[in-house]
MARMARMI-31026 format. One record per atom (N, C-alpha, C): residue in three letters; atom name; z, x, y; residue number from 1. Coordinates in pm, whole numbers, padded with zeros to 5 digits, always signed. Layout:
! residues N
<site "Ala" "CA" <Z X Y> NUM>
...
This chain:
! residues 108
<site "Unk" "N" <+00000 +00084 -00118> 1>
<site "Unk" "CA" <+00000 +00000 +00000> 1>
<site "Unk" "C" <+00000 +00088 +00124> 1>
<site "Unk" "N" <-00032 +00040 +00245> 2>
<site "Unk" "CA" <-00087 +00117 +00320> 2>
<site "Unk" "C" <-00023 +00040 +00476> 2>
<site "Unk" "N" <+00074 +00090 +00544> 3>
<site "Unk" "CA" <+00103 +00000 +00679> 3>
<site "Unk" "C" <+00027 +00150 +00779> 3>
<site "Unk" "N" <+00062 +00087 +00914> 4>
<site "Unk" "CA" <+00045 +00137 +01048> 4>
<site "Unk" "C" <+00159 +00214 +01074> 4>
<site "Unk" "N" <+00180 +00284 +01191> 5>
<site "Unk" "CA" <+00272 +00388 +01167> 5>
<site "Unk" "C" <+00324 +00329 +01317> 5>
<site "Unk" "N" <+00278 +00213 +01359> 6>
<site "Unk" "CA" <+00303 +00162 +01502> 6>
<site "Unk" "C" <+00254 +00264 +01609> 6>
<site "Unk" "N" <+00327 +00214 +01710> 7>
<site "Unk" "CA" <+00339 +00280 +01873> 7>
<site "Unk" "C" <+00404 +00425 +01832> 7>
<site "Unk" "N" <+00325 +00535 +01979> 8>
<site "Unk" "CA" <+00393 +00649 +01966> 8>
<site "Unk" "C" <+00519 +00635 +01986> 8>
<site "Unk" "N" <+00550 +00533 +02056> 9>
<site "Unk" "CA" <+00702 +00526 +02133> 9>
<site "Unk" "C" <+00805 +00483 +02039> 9>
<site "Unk" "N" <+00737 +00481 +01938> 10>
<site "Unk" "CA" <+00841 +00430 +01818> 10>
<site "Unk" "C" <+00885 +00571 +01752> 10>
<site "Unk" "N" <+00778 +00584 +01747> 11>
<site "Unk" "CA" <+00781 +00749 +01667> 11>
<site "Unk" "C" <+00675 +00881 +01712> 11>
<site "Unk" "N" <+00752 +00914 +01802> 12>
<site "Unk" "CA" <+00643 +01002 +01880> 12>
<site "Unk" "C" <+00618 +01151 +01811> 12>
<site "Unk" "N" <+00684 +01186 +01732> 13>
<site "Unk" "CA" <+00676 +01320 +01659> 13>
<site "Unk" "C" <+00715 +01276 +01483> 13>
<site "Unk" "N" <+00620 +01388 +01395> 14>
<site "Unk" "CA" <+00597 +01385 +01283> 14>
<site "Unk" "C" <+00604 +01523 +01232> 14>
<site "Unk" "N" <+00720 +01562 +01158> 15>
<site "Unk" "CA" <+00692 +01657 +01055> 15>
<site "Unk" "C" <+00608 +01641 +00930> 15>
<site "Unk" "N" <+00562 +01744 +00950> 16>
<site "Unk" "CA" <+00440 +01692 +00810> 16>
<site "Unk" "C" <+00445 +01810 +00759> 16>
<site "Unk" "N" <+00436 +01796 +00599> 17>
<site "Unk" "CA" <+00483 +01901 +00500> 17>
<site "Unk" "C" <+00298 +01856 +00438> 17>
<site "Unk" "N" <+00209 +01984 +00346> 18>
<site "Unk" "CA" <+00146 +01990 +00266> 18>
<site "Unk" "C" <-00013 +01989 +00350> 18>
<site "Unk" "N" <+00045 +01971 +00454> 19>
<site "Unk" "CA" <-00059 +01920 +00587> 19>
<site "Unk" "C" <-00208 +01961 +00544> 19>
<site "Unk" "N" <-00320 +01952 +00570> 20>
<site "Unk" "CA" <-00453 +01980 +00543> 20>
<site "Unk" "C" <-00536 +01932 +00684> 20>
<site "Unk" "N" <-00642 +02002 +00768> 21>
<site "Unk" "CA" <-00727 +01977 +00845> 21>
<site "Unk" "C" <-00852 +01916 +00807> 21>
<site "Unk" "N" <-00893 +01816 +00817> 22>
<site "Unk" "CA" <-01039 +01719 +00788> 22>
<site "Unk" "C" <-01095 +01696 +00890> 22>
<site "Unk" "N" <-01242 +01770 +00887> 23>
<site "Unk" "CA" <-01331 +01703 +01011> 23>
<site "Unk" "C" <-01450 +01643 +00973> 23>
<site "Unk" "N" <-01463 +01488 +01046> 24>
<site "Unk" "CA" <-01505 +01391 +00997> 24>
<site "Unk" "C" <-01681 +01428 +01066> 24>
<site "Unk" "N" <-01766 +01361 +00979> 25>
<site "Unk" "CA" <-01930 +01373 +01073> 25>
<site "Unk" "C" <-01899 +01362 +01203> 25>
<site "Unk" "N" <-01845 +01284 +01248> 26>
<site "Unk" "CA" <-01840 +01270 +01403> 26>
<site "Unk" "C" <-01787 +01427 +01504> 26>
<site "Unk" "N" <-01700 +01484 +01381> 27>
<site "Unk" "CA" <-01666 +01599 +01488> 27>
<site "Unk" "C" <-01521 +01623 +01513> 27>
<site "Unk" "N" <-01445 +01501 +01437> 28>
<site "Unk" "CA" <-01275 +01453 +01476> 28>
<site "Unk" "C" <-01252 +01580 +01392> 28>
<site "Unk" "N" <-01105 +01603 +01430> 29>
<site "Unk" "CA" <-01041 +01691 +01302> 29>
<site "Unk" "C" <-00885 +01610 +01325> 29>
<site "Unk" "N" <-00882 +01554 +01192> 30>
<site "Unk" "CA" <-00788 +01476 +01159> 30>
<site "Unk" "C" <-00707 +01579 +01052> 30>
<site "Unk" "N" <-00549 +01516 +01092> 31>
<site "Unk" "CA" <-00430 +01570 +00977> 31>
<site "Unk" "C" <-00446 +01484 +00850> 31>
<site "Unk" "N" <-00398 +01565 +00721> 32>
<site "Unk" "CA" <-00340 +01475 +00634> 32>
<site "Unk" "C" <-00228 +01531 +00588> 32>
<site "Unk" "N" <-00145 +01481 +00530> 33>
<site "Unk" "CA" <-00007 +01592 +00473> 33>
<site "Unk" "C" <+00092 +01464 +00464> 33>
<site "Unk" "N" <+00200 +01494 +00456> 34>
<site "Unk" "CA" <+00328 +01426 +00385> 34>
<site "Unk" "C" <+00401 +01404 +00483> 34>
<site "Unk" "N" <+00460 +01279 +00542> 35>
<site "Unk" "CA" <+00570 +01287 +00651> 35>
<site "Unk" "C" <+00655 +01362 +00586> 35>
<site "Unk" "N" <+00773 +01448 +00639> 36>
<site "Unk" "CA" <+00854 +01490 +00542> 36>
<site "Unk" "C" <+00994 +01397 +00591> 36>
<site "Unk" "N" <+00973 +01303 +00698> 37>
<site "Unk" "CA" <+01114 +01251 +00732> 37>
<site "Unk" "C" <+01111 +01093 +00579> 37>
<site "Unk" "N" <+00988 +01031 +00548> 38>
<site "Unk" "CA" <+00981 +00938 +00447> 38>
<site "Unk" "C" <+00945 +00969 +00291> 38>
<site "Unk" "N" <+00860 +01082 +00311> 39>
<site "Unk" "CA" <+00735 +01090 +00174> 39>
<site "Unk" "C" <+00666 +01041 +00175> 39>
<site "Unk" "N" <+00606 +00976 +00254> 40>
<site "Unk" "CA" <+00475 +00900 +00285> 40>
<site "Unk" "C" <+00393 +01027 +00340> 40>
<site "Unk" "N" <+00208 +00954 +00254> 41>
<site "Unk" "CA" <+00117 +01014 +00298> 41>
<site "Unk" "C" <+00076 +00976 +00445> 41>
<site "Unk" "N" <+00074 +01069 +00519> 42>
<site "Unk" "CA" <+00025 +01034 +00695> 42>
<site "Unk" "C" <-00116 +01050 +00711> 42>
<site "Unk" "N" <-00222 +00999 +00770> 43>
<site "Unk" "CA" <-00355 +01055 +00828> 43>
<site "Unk" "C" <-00288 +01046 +00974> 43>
<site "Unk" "N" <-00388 +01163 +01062> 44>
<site "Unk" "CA" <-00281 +01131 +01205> 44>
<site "Unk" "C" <-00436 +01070 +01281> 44>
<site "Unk" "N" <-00433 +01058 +01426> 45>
<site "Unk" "CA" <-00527 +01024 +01488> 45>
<site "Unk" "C" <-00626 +01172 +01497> 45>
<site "Unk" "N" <-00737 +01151 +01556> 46>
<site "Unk" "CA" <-00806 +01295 +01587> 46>
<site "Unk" "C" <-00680 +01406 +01691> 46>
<site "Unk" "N" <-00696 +01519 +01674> 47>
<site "Unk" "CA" <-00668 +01609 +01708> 47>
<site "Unk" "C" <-00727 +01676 +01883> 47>
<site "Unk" "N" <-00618 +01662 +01956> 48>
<site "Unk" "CA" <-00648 +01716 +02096> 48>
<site "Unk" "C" <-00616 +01818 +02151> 48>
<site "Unk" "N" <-00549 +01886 +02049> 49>
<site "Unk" "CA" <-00449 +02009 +02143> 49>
<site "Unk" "C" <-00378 +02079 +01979> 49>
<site "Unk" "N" <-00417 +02203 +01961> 50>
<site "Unk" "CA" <-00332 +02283 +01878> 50>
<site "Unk" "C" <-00239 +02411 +01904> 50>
<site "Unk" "N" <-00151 +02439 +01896> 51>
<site "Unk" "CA" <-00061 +02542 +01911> 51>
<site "Unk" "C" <-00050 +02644 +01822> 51>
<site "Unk" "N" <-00118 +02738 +01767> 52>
<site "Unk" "CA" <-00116 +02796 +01665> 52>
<site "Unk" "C" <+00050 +02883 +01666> 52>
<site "Unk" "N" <+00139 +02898 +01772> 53>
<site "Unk" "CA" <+00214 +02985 +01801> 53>
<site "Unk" "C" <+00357 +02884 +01724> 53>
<site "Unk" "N" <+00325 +02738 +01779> 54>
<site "Unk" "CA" <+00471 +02657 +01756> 54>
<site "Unk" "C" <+00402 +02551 +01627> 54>
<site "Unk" "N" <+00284 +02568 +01583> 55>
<site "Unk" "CA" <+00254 +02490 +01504> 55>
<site "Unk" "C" <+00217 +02356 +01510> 55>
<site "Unk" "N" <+00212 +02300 +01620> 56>
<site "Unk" "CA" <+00207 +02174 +01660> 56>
<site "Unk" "C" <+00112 +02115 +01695> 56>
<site "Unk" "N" <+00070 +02009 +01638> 57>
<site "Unk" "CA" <-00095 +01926 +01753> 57>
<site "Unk" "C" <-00038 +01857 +01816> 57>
<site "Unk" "N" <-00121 +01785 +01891> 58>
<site "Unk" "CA" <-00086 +01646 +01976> 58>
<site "Unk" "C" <-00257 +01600 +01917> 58>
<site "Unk" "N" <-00207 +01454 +01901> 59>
<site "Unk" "CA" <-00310 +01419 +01853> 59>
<site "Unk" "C" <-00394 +01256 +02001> 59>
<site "Unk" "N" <-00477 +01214 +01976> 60>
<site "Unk" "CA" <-00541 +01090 +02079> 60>
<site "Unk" "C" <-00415 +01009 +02122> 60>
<site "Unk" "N" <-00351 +01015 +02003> 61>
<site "Unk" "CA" <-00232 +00874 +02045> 61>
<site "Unk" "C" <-00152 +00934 +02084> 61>
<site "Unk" "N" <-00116 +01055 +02130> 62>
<site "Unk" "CA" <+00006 +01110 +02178> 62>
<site "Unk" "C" <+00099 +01194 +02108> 62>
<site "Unk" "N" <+00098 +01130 +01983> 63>
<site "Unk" "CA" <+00189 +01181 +01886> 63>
<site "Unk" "C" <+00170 +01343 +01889> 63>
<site "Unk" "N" <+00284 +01414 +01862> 64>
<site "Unk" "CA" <+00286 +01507 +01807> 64>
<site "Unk" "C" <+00335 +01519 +01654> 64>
<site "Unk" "N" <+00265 +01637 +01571> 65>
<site "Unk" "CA" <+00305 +01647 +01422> 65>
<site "Unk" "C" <+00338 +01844 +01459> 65>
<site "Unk" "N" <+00428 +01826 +01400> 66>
<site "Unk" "CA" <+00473 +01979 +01367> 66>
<site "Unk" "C" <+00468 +02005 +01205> 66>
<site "Unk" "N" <+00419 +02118 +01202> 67>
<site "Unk" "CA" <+00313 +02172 +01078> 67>
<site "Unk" "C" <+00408 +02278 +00990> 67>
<site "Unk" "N" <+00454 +02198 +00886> 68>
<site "Unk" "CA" <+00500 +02285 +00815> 68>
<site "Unk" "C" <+00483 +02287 +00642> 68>
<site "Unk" "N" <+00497 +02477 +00625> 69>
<site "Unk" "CA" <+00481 +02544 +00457> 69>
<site "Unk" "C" <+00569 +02453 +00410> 69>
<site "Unk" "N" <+00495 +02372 +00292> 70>
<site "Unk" "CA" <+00605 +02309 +00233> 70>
<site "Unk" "C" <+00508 +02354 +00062> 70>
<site "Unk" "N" <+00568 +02461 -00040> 71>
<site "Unk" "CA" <+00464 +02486 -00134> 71>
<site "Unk" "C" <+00542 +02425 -00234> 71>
<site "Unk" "N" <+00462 +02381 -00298> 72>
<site "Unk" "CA" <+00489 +02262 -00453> 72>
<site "Unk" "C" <+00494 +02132 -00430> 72>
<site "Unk" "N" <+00493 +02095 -00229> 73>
<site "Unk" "CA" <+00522 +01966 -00231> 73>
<site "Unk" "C" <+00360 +01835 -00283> 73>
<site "Unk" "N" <+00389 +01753 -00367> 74>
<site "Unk" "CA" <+00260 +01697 -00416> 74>
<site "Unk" "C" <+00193 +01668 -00323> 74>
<site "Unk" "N" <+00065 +01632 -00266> 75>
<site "Unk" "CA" <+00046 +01592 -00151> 75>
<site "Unk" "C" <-00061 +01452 -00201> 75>
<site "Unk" "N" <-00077 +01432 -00334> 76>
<site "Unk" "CA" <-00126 +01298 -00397> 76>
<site "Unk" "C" <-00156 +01197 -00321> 76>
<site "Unk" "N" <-00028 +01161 -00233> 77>
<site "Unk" "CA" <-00039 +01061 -00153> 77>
<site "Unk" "C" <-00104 +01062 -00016> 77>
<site "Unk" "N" <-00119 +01192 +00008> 78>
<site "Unk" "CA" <-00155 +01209 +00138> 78>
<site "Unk" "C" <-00331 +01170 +00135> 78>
<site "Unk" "N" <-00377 +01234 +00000> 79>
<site "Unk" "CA" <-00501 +01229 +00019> 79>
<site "Unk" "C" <-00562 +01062 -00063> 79>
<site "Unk" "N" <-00480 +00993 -00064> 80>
<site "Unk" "CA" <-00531 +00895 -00150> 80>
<site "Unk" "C" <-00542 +00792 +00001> 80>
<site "Unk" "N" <-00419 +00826 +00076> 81>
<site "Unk" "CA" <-00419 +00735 +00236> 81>
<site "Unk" "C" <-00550 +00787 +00312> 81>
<site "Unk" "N" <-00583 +00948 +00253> 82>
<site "Unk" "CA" <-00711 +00971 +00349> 82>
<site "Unk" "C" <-00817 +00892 +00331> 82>
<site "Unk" "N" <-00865 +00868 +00146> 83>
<site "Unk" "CA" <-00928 +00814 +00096> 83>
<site "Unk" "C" <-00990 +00704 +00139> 83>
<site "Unk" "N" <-00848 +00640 +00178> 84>
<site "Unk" "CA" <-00867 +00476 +00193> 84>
<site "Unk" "C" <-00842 +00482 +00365> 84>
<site "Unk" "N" <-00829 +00514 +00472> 85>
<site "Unk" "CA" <-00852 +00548 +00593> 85>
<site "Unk" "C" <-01009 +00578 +00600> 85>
<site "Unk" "N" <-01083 +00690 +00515> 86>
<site "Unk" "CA" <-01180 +00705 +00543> 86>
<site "Unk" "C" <-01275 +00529 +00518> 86>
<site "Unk" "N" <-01240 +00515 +00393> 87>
<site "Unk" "CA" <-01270 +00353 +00378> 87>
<site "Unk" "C" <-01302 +00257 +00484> 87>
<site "Unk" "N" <-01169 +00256 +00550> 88>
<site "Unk" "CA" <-01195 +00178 +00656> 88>
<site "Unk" "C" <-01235 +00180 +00727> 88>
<site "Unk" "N" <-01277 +00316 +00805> 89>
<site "Unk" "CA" <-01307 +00380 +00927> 89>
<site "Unk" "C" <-01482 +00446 +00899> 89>
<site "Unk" "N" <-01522 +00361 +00770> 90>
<site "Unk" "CA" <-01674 +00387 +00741> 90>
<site "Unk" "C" <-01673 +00547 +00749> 90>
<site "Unk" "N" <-01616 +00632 +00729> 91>
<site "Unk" "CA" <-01641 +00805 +00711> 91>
<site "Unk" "C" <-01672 +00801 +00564> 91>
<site "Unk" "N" <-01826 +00859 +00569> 92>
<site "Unk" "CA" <-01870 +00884 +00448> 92>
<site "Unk" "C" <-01889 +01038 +00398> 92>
<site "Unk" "N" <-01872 +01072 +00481> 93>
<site "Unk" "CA" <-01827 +01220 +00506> 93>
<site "Unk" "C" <-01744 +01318 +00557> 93>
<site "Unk" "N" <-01670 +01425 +00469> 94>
<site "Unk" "CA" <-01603 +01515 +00588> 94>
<site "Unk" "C" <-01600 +01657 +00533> 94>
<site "Unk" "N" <-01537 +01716 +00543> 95>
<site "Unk" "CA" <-01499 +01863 +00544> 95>
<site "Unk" "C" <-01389 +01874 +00553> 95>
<site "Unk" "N" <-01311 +01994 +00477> 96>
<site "Unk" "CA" <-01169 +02071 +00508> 96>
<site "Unk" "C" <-01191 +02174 +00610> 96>
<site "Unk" "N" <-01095 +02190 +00686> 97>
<site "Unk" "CA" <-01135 +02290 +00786> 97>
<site "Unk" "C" <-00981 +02325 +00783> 97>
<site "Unk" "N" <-00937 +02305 +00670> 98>
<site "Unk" "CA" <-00769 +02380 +00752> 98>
<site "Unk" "C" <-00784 +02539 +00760> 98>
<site "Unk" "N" <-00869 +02613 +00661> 99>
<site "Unk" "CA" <-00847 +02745 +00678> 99>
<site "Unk" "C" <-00881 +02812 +00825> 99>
<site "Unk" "N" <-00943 +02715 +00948> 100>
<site "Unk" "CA" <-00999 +02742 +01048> 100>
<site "Unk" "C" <-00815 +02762 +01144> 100>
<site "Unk" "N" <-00732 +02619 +01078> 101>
<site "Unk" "CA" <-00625 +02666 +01161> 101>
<site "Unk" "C" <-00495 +02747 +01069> 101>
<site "Unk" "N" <-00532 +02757 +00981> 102>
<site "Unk" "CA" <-00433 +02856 +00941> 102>
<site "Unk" "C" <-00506 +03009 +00975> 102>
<site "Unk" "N" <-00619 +03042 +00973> 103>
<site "Unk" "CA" <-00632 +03174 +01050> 103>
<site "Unk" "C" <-00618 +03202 +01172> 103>
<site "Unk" "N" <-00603 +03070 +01282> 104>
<site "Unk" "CA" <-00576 +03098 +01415> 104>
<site "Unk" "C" <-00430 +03096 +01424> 104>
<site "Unk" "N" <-00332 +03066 +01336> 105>
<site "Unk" "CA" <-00161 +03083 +01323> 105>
<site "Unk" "C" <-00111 +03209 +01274> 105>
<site "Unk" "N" <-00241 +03283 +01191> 106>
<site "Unk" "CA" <-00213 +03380 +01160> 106>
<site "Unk" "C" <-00260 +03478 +01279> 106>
<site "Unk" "N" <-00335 +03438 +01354> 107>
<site "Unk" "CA" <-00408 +03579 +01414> 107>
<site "Unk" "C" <-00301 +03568 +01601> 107>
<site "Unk" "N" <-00211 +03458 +01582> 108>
<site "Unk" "CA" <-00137 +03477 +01714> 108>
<site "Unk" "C" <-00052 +03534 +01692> 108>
């Protein structure tokens, strides 16, 4: 099952454990990864702003997600919400691009 994550103002920041970068045909580069405050799989909005230094995006809706090593955590769920996000959002295509921001975290 699959809800909304509401208003930023509800929840304006997201730790996300298992995280992965996806950029959609259009050009978005969307999160996927694990809230780590529920265990729920998150997709976030497109991506506006990255911090390679503090780890952090800010994404269209405001939100911020802070990006963290979480190794062994399953991330099953994360990509099954991508799955079905992409579903809805007609993306018939995308790409991984996280190694683009894990080499810019490494190279600050």
């Amino acid at each position: 099952m699959l809800w909304g994550t509401g208003s930023p103002a509800r929840k304006p920041r997201f730790e996300l454990g298992g995280w992965a970068v996806v950029e959609t045909a259009p050009g978005e580069h969307h999160l996927v990864g694990i809230d780590l405050d529920t265990g729920a799989g998150q997709v976030s909005s497109a991506i506006v702003r990255f911090d390679a230094v503090t780890m952090r995006c800010e994404t269209a809706s405001g939100r911020i997600y802070v990006l963290h090593e979480t190794e062994g955590l399953s991330t099953r769920e994360a990509w099954y919400v991508w799955d079905v996000w992409c579903q809805v959002n007609g993306i018939g295509s995308w790409s991984d691009v996280t190694a683009r921001y894990r080499k810019a975290a490494t190279s600050e």
